[in-house]
Backbone bond lengths (Angstrom), bond angles and torsions (degrees), N, CA, C in turn:
res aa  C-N    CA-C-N  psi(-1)  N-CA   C-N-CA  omega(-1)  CA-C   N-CA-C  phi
1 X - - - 1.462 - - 1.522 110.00 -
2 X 1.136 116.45 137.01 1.512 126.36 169.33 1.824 114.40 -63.30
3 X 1.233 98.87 171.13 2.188 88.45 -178.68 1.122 78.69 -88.34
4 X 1.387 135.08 -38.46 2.167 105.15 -159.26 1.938 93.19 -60.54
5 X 1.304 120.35 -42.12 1.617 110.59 -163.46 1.655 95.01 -62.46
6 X 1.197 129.08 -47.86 1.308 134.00 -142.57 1.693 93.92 -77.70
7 X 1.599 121.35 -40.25 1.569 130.70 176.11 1.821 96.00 -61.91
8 X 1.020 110.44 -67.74 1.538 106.08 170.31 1.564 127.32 -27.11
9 X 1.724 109.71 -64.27 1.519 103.20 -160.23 1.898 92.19 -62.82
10 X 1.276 118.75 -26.93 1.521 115.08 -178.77 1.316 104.54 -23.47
11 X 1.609 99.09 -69.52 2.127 116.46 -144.62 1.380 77.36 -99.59
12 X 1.665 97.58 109.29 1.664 114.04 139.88 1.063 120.47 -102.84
13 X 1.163 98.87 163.03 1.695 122.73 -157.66 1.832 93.98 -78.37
14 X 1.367 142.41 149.97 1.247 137.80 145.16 1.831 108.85 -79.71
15 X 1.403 108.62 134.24 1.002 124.46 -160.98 1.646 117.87 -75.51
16 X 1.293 98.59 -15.80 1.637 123.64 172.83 1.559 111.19 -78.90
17 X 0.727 130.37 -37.06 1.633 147.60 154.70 1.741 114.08 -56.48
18 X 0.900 93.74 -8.11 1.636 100.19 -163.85 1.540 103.24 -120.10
19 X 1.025 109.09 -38.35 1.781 132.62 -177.53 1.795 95.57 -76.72
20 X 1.288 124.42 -55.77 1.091 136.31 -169.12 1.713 98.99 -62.20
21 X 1.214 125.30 -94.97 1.551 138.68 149.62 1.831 98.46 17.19
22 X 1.387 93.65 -78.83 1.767 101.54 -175.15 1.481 122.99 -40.70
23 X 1.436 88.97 -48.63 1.617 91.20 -177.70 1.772 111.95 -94.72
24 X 0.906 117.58 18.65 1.976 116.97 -176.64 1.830 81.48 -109.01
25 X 1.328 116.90 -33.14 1.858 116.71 -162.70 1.770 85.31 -70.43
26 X 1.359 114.38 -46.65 1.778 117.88 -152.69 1.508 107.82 -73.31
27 X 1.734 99.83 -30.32 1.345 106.28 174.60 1.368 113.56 -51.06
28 X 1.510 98.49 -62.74 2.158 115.31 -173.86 1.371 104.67 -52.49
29 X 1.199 121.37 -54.22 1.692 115.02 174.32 1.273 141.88 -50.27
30 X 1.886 99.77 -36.21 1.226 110.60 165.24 1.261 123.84 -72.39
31 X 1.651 132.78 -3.77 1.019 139.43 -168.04 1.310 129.00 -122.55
32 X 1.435 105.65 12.59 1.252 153.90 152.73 1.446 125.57 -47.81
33 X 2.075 95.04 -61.71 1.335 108.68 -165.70 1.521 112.85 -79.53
34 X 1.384 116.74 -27.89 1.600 110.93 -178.44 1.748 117.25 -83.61
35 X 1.394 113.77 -22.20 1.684 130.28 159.10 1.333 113.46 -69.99
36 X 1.433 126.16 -13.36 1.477 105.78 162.67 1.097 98.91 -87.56
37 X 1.649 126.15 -54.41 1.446 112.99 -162.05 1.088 120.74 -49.72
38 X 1.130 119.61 -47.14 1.743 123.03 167.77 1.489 131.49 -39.52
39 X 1.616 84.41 -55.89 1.684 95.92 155.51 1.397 138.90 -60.23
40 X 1.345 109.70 -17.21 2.002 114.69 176.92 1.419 83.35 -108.62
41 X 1.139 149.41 -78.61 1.219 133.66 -137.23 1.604 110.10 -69.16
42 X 1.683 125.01 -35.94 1.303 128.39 165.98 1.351 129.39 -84.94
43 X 1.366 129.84 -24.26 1.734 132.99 162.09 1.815 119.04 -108.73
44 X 1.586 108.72 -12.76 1.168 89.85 158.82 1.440 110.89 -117.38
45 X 1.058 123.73 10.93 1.362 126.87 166.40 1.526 109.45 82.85
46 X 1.056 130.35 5.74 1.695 126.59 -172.95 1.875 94.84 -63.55
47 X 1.207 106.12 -164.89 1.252 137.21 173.76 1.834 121.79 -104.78
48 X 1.135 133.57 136.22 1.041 135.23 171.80 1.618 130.91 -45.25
49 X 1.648 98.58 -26.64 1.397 118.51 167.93 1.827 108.36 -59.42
50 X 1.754 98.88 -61.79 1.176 106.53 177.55 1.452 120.21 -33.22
51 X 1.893 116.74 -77.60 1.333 129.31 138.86 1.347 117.23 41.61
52 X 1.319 89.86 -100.00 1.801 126.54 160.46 1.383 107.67 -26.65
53 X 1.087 117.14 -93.11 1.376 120.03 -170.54 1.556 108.74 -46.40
54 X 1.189 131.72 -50.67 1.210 130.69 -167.95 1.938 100.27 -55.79
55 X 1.236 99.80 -57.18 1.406 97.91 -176.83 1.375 123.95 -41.29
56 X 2.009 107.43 -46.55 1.059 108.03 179.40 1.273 129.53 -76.81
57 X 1.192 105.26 -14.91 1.696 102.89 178.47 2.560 95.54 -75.99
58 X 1.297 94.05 -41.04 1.425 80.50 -166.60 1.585 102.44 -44.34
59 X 1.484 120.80 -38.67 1.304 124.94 -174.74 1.457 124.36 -57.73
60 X 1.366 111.50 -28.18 1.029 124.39 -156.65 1.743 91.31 -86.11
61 X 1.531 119.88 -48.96 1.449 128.85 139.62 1.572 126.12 15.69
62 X 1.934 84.69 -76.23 1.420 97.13 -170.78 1.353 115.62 -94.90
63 X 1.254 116.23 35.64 1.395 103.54 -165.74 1.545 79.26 -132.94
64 X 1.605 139.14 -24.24 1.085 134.42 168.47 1.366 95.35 -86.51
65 X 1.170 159.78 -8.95 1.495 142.27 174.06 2.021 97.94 -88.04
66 X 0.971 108.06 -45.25 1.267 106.34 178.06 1.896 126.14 -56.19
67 X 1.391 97.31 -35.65 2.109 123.14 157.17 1.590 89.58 -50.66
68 X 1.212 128.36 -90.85 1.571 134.31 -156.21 1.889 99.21 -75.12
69 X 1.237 125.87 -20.63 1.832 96.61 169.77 1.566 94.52 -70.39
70 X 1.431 125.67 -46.67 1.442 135.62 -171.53 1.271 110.83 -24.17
71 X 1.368 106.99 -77.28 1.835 123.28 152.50 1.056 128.55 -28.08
72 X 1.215 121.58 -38.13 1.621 124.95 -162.26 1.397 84.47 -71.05
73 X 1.809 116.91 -63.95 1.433 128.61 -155.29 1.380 96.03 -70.00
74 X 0.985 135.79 -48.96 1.676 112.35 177.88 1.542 107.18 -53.86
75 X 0.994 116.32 -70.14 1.629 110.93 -171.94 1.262 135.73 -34.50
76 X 1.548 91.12 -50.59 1.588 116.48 -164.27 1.747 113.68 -90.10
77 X 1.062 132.50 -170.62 1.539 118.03 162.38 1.656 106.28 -80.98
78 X 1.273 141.04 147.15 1.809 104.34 154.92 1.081 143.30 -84.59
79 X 1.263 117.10 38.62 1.559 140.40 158.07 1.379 100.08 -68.40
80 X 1.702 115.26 -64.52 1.452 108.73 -145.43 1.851 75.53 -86.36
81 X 1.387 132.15 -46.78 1.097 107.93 -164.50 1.558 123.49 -59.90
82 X 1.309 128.98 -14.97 1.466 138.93 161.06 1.445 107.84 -65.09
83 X 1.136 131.43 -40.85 1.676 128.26 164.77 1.505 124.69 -63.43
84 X 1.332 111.37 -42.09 1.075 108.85 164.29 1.904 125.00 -52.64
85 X 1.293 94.17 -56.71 1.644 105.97 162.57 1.651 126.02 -37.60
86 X 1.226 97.73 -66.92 1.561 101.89 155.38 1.024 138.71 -37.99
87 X 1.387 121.33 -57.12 1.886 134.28 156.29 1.172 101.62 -44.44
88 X 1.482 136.30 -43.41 1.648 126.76 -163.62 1.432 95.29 -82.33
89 X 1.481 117.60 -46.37 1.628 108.65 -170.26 1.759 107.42 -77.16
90 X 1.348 127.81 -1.98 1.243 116.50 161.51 1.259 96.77 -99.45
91 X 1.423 161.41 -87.36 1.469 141.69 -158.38 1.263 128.64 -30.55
92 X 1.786 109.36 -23.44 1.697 117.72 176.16 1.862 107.30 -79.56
93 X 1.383 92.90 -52.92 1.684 95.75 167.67 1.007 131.17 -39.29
94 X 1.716 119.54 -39.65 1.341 136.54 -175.75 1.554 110.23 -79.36
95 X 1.359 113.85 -16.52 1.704 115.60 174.90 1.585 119.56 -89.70
């Protein structure tokens, strides 16, 4: 084992913190999906079909960003992998 793994397996996470986190993130996301639809199909006028698709591709999105943060944090420490994240979600913002 390397010292960064060996400093790691030390600091565990409490699982209540983790449980908590999960479900406040699932809440915000889920509450997402019925405020867009409302929002494209009633102020931008699309179709419900449209809707749909839009959502699902964003999903489809996050479910490959979630594969590669996954990675990052195993690999990386998650210090640098939380910075890295950050830099990507401000350079996308900025476009």
């Amino acid at each position: 084992m390397h010292i960064e793994q060996k400093q790691m397996v030390n600091h565990t996470l409490d699982e209540k913190w983790l449980l908590i986190g999960t479900l406040l993130s699932n809440i915000g996301n889920s509450m997402i999906w019925p405020v867009s639809t409302l929002y494209m199909t009633g102020q931008l006028h699309q179709s419900f079909m449209t809707a749909g698709l839009v959502l699902m591709i964003g999903s489809m999105i996050s479910v490959f960003g979630s594969f590669i943060g996954g990675q990052l944090f195993d690999h990386w420490q998650p210090y640098k992998a939380l910075l890295v994240t950050i830099a990507i979600i401000f350079w996308l913002s900025q476009a």
